[in-house]
C-alpha positions in Angstrom: -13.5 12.2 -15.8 -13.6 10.5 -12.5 -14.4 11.7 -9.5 -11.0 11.7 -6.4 -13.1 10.3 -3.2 -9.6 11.0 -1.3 -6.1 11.2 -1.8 -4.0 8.1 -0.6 -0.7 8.4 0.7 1.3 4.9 0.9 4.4 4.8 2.7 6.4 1.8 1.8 8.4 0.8 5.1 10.5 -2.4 4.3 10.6 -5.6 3.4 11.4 -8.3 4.9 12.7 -12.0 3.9 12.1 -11.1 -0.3 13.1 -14.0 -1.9 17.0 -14.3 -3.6 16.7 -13.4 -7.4 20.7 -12.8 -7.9 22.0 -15.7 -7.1 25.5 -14.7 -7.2 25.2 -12.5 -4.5 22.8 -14.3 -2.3 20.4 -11.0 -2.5 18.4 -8.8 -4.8 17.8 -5.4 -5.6 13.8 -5.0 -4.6 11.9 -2.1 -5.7 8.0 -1.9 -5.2 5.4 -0.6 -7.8 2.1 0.6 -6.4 -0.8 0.6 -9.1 -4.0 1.9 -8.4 -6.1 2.6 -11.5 -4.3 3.5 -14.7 -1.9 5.6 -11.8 1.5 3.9 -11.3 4.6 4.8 -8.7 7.0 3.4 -7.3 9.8 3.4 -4.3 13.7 3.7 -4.8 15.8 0.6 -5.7 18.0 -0.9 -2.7 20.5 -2.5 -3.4 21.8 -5.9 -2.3 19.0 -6.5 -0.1 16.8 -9.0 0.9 15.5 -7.1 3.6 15.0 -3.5 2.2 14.2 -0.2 4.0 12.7 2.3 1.6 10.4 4.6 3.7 9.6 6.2 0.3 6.1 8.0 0.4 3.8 7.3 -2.8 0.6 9.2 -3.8 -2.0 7.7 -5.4 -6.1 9.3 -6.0 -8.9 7.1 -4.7 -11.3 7.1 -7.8 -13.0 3.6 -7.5 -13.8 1.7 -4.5 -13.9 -1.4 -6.3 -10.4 -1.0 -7.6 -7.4 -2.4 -5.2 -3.9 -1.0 -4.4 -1.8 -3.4 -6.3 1.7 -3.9 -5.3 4.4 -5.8 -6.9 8.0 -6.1 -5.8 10.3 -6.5 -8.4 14.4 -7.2 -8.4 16.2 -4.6 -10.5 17.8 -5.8 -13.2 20.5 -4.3 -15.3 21.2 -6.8 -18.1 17.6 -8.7 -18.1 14.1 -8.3 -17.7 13.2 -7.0 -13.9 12.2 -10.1 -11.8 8.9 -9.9 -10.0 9.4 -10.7 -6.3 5.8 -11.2 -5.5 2.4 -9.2 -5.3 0.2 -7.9 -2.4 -3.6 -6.7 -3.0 -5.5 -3.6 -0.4 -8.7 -3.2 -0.8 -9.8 0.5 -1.1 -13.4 -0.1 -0.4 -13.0 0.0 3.4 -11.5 3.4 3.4 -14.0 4.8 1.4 -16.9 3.7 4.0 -14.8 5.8 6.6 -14.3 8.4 4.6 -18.0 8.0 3.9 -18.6 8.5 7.6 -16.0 12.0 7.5 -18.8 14.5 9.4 -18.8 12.1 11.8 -15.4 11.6 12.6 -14.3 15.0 13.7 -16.2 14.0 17.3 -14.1 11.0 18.1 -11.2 10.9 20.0 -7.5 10.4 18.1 -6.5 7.1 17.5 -9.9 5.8 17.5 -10.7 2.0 15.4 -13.4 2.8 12.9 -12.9 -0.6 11.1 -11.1 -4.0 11.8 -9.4 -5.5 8.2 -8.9 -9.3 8.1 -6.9 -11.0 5.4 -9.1 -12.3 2.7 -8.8 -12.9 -1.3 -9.1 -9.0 -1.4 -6.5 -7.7 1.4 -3.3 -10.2 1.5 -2.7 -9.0 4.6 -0.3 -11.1 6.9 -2.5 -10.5 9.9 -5.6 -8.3 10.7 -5.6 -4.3 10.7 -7.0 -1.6 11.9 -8.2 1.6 10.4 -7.6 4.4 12.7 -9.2 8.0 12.8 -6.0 10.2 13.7 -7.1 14.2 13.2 -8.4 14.7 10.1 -7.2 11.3 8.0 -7.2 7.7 8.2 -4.4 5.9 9.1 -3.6 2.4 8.5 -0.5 0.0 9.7 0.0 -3.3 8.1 2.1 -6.2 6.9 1.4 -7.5 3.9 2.1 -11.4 2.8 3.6 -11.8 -0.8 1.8 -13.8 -3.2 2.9 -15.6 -6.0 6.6 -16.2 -4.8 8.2 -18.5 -1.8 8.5 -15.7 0.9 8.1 -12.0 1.7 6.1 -9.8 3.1 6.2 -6.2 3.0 5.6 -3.4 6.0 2.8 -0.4 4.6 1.8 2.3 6.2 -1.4 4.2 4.5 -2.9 7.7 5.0 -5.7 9.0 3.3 -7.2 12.3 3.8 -10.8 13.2 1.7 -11.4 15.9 0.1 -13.1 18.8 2.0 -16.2 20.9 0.8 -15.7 20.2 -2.8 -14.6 17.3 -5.3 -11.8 17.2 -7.4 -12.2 15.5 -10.6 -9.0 14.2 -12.7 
């Protein structure tokens, strides 16, 4: 049993410039899968699209800080295997060291930066972040950059609220 430092809710946005997997249509049918842990979820299909709007919330518990938010885009498939349409990496440990910091927080302002994120090996983000305190959870904008695969990048927004006066263990 492992202890829940907070509870993570990931809002998949859209995606932008996936790459073509059906090439008879000149599009693909891109779903994400977010994996944190042994947990697993994932967004609605759309289809024809290689520019997708999902706005589909995903819930995910924050167990270990060493263990990122894996995403992987994948183009639905009816006849074959599912192609994979890249991946994207967040690391969880920065949220943690804010949520770390929770007795503090409830002094500062809305909207306050408690951390900048810059794209490394660990966060493939497209450009840097910001975490921002926003009454009583972190917040978290970002565009993410594809790996593995010729283009994409994917739009994420992430909330995370701890868990108050006691600790929930799954």
């Amino acid at each position: 049993m492992e202890e829940v430092k907070g509870i993570l809710r990931l809002t998949v946005k859209k995606g932008t410039n996936l790459a073509v997997r059906d090439r008879a249509s000149g599009t693909s049918d891109p779903y994400v899968v977010a994996t944190l842990d042994h947990q697993k979820t994932k967004t609605k299909v759309v289809r024809d699209e290689c520019n997708p709007v999902w706005d589909d919330v995903l819930t995910l518990a924050i167990k270990d800080p060493k263990v990122p938010i894996q995403l992987t885009v994948y183009d639905k498939d009816t006849l074959s295997q599912d192609d994979n349409l890249g991946t994207a990496n967040v690391d969880v440990n920065p949220y943690v060291e804010c949520l770390e910091m929770r007795a503090d927080l409830h002094e500062l302002p809305v909207g306050s930066k408690l951390e900048t994120v810059e794209p490394n090996e660990h966060n493939h983000l497209a450009e840097e972040s910001f975490i921002i305190w926003n009454k009583d959870v972190i917040t978290q904008d970002m565009v993410l950059r594809l790996r593995n695969v010729e283009t994409g990048e994917i739009e994420v927004h992430i909330e995370i609220s701890p868990i108050e006066n006691h600790r929930l263990i799954l």
